[in-house]
N, C-alpha and C positions, 0 to 999 in steps of 0.2 A: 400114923402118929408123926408128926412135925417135930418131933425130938429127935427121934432118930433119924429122921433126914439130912436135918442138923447137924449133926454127931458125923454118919456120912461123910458128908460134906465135906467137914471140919477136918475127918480122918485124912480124907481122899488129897486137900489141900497140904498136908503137912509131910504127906508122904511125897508131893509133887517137889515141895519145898528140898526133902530130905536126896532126892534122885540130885535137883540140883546142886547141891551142897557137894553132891559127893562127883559129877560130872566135873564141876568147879576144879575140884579136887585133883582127879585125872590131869586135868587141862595143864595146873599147874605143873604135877610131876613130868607128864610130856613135855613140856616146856615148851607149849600151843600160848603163849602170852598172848598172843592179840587176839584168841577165840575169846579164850579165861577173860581178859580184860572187859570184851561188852557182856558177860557172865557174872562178874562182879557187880558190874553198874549194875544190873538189875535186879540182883540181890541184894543193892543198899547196903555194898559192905566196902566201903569207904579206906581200912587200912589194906585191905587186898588189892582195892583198887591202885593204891599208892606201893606196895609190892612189886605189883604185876607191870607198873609203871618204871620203876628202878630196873627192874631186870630186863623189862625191853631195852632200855636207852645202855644199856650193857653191851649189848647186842651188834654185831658188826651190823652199817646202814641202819640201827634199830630205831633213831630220831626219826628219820623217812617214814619207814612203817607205823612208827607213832603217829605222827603228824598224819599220813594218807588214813589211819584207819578213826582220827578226834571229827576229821572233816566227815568222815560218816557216818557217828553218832549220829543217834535223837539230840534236838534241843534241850529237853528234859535231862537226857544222858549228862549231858556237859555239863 
């Protein structure tokens, strides 16, 4: 049945979603900013991204590491 493949699928996706979310999550309480950061991009979560951006440049040298880590984004990413 194609329904239930479906459904599957659907579940299998959301749960993938749900790991990320909560990896994310980690990333920020460790205070891993520049992992979290391409973690957000691809999450499409725009005020995290802008979070996670404040707290790097916080950061002793954290402009550097910002900057080395924009220059190796995806195009897309930026």
């Amino acid at each position: 049945d194609v329904t239930e493949i479906e459904e599957k699928e659907a579940q299998a996706k959301q749960e993938e979603q749900i790991m990320k979310e909560q990896e994310l999550s980690n990333l920020l309480h460790e205070k891993r900013y520049l992992k979290a950061l391409g973690l957000a991009i691809s999450l499409d979560r725009p005020h995290t991204v802008l979070t996670v951006v404040k707290a790097i440049l916080k950061e002793p040298e954290g402009r550097r590491h910002l900057e080395e880590n924009i220059v190796r984004l995806r195009k897309d990413q930026k």
